[in-house]
N, C-alpha and C positions, 0 to 999 in steps of 0.2 A: 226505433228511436235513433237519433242521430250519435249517443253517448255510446248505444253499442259498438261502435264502428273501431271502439278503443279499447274495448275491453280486453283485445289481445296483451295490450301494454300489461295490464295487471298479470296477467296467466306469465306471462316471460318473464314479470319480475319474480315470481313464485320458481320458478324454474331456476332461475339465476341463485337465489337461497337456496335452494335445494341442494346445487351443485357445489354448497361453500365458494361464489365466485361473487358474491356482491362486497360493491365496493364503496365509498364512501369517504369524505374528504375530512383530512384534521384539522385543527387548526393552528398557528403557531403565535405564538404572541410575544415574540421575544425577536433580535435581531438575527438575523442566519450564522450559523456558526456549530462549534463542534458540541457547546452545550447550548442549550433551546430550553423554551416552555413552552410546553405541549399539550394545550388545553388544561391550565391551570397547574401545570406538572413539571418539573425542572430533570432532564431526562442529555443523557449523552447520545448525541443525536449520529449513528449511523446510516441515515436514509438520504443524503442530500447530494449533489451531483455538481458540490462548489469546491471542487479537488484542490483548487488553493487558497480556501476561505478568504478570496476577495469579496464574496456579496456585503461583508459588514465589514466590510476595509474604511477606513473616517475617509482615506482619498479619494474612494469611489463615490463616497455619499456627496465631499465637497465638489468633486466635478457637476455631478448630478446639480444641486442645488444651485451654483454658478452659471449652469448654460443652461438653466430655465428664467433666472431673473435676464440673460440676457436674452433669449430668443422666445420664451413662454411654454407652453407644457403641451398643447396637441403640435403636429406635424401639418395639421389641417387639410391635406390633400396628398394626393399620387406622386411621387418622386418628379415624373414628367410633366405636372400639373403644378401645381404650387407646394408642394409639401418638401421641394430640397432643400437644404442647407449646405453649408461648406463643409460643416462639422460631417455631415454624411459621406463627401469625398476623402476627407481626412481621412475618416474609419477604413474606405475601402484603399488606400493606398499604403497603412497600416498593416493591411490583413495579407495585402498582396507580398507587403516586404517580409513579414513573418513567414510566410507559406512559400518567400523565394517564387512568386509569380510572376508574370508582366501585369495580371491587374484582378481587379475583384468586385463583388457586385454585393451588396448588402440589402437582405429582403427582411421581415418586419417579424419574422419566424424560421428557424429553421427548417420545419415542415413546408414551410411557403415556400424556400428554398428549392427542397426535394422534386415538390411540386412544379414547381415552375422550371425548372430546369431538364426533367426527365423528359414533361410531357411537350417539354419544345425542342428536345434534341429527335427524338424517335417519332414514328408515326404507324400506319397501319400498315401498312411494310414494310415493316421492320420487326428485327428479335430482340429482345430483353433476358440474359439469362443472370440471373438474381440469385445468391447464399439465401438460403430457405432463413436463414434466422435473420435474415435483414430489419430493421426497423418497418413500422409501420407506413412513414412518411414515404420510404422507398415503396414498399412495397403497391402504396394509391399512386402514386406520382405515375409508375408502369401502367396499372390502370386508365388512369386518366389520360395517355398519351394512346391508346388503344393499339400500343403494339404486342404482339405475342409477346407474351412472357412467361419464361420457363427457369423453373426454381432446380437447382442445384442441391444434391444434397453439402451441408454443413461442412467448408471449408476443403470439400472434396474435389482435390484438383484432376482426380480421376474423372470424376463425372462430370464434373466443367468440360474437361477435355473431350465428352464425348457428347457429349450436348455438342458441341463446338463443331466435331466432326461430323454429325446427324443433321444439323440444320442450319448452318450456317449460311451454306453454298442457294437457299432459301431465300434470302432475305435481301433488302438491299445496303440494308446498316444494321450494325449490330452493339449494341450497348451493355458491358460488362458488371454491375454494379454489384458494390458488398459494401457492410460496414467495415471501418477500422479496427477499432475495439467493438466486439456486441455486447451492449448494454445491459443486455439480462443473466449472460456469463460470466462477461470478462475476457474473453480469451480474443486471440486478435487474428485477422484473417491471412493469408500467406498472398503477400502483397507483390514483392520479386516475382513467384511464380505465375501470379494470375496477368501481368505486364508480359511476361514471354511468350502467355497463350495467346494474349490479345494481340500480339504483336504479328507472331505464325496467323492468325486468322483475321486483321486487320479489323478492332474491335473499335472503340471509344471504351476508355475505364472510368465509370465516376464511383468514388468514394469517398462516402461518409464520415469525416473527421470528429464529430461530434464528442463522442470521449476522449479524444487524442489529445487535442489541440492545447496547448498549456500543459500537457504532462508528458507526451514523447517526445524526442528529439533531443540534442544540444542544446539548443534554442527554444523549446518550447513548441515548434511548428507543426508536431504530430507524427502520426504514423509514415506516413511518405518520408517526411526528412528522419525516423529512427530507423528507417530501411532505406539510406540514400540514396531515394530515386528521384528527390527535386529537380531533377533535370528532363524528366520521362515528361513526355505530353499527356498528362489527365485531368483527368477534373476532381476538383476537391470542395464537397461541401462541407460545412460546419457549423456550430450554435455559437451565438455570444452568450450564451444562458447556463453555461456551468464553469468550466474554468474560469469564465473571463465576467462571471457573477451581473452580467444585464439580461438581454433581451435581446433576442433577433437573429437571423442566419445571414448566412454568406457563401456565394461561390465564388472561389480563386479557381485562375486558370491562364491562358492565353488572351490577348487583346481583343481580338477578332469571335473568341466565344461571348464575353465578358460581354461583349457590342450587339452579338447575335440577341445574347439574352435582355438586355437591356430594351432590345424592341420586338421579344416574340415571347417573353414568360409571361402570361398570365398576371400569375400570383405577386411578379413585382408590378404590373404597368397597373392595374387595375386594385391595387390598396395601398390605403395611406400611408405614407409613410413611416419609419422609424422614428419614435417619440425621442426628440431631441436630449431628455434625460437619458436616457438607455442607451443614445448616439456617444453622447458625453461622457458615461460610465466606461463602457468597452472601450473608447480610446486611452483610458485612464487604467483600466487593467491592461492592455499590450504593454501601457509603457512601462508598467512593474516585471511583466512577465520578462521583457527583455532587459529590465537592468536589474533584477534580482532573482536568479535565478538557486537562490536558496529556498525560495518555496517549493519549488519542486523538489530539491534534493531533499527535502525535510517528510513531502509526501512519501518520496519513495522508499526512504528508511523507517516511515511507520509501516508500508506496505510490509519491509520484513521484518519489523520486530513483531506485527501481530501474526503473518505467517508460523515465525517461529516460535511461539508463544502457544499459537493451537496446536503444533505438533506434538509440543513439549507436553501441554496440560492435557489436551483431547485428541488424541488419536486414532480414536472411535469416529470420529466426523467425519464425515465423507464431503470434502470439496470438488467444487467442479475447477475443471482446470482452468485458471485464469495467468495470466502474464499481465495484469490490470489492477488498478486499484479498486477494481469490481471484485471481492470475492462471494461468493456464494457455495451456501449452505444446504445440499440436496435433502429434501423432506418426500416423505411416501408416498403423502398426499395433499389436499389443500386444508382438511382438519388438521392435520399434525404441525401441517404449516403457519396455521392462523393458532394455535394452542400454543407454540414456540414464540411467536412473537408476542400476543400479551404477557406468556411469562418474562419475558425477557422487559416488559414494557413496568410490570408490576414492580421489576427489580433496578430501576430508572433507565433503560436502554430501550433506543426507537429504532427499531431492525426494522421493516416490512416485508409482509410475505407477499412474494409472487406469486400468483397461482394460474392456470390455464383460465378465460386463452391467452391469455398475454405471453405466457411460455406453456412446452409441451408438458413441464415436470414443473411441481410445485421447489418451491425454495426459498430461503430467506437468504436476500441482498444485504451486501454489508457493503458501504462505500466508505473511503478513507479520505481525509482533508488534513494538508498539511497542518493544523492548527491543532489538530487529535494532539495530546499527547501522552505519556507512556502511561500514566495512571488510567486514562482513560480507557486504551488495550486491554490493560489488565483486568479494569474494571467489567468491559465486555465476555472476557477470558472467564470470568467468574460466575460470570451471569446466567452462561451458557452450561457452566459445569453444573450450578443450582439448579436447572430447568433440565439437563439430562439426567442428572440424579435421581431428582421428583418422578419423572419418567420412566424411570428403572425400576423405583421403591415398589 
């Protein structure tokens, strides 16, 4: 029968339970922010990736509302086709001033981004050598371009370097890529040193600003400009989808990339456009990021008063190294994992557990938004003390 052909599907999902690794969507039914409702539940929401609670800012929503009674709500086609807007150049010359570029290219997803840029810079002659913990989006987009690619162990400049030396002289281009901040960590990659290897070995660097952008720098512009090397030739991707609370990615970089990509990424020529709300939202977040830049100082002063707060109250907990307002919480396993987070969910706090494969070691992610504030620390500080206690009892 033709039904059997699928039956594998059910056997993998059994498997996937087995492993404590299935997953399953919330729902939220409240505006985004540091407190939420969470399927009927009013909960301090640790889980979100809006480092400066702009998604439910009123001036993000009235842009939005405003350049849809003016232009309408689909994009209706390809950037090259019908789906441009002015509003779309706007964002990219925006992105490019923030990131201190000559120019910028704005795709309808971050991942699309990844995508379309890797597999139109590299090809089958060519090397890829990639931080093992890179994002996934990096990690397809190498695929997709079907150049060798060879994973580096974890932030190891050692091993880059030897990678570099081993197989370099191989190739005819060679493409460096790492995230900025990694997202399942926290911790941030050694940006200076991987530019001097690239440099000795004549590499192209693209990295992934995606947790960065709105929260490192002076200015807001990320990891590049909090290690000042905006003036280094690389390529830097990013999301509009967390600090800057819309939709959509973006590459900054040189003119002549920005150009390349414009008529050889895929993922931008061939999908529709960026929905003119989401266009309109993220240029309405830049222009806060750059004339108020107390949100950031507000994020990064929760980052230590709750560091110092679990030292003080929990010093038993074993965090993984972060320099992010990613901390996380290493657990044994993926039971221990998913058993911490409903306790902590029972006692109004939305943590979620990561678990393999998405990372190699189970953990509960804790992200921080300037909006948190100190009761709410506290309140997580407590949560966690009740659920290690129970635990101990």
């Amino acid at each position: 029968m033709l039904e059997d052909s699928y039956l594998w599907i059910e056997k993998s999902l059994t498997t996937i339970h087995q492993a404590n690794w299935y997953r399953s969507v919330r729902t939220l039914e409240s505006l985004p922010g540091a407190e939420v409702v969470l399927e009927g539940k009013p909960v301090i929401n640790f889980a979100s990736n809006d480092y400066l609670g702009l998604a439910g800012d009123y001036r993000l929503i009235e842009a939005a509302i405003a350049a849809i009674q003016t232009f309408g709500t689909g994009s209706t086609g390809s950037r090259l086709m019908t789906g441009h807007r002015e509003l779309h150049r706007q964002l990219e010359l925006e992105i490019a001033a923030l990131k201190q570029t000559e120019d910028a290219l704005v795709f309808s997803s971050g991942y699309l981004a990844n995508l379309g840029a890797i597999a139109s810079l590299v090809g089958a002659r060519d090397l890829i050598l990639a931080d093992e913990y890179n994002h996934s989006s990096l990690k397809n987009g190498g695929i997709l371009s079907q150049a060798t690619q060879i994973d580096y162990q974890h932030c190891n400049l050692a091993d880059l370097s030897q990678n570099l030396a081993q197989y370099r002289s191989h190739y005819r281009r060679c493409l460096i890529v790492s995230d900025t901040v990694f997202s399942m960590d926290g911790d941030l990659c050694p940006l200076p040193e991987i530019l001097e290897l690239a440099e000795a070995h004549n590499c192209m660097v693209l990295v992934d600003e995606a947790h960065a952008t709105g929260v490192f720098g002076d200015n807001g512009a990320g990891c590049v400009e909090y290690f000042g090397l905006t003036s280094f030739p690389l390529i830097q991707i990013g999301t509009l989808s967390k600090s800057l609370g819309s939709l959509g990615g973006y590459v900054a970089g040189s003119k002549n990339l920005v150009d390349f990509l414009r008529n050889r990424a895929a993922s931008f020529i061939y999908t529709t456009a960026l929905s003119i709300a989401d266009t309109a939202t993220a240029l309405a977040a830049l222009k806060i990021i750059r004339q108020e830049p107390e949100h950031r100082q507000q994020l990064w002063e929760n980052v230590s008063t709750l560091k110092q707060l679990i030292s003080q109250e929990l010093p038993e907990i074993n965090l993984l190294p972060s320099a992010s307002p990613i901390i996380c919480i290493s657990m044994g396993s993926p039971s221990q994992a998913l058993q911490l987070t409903q306790q902590l969910r029972e006692q109004g706090i939305f943590a979620p557990a990561i678990r393999p494969p998405t990372v190699p070691t189970s953990r509960i992610r804790l992200t921080l938004m300037a909006t948190h504030e100190t009761q709410h620390l506290q309140a997580l500080v407590a949560a966690l003390k009740t659920s290690i206690n129970r635990h101990l009892a």
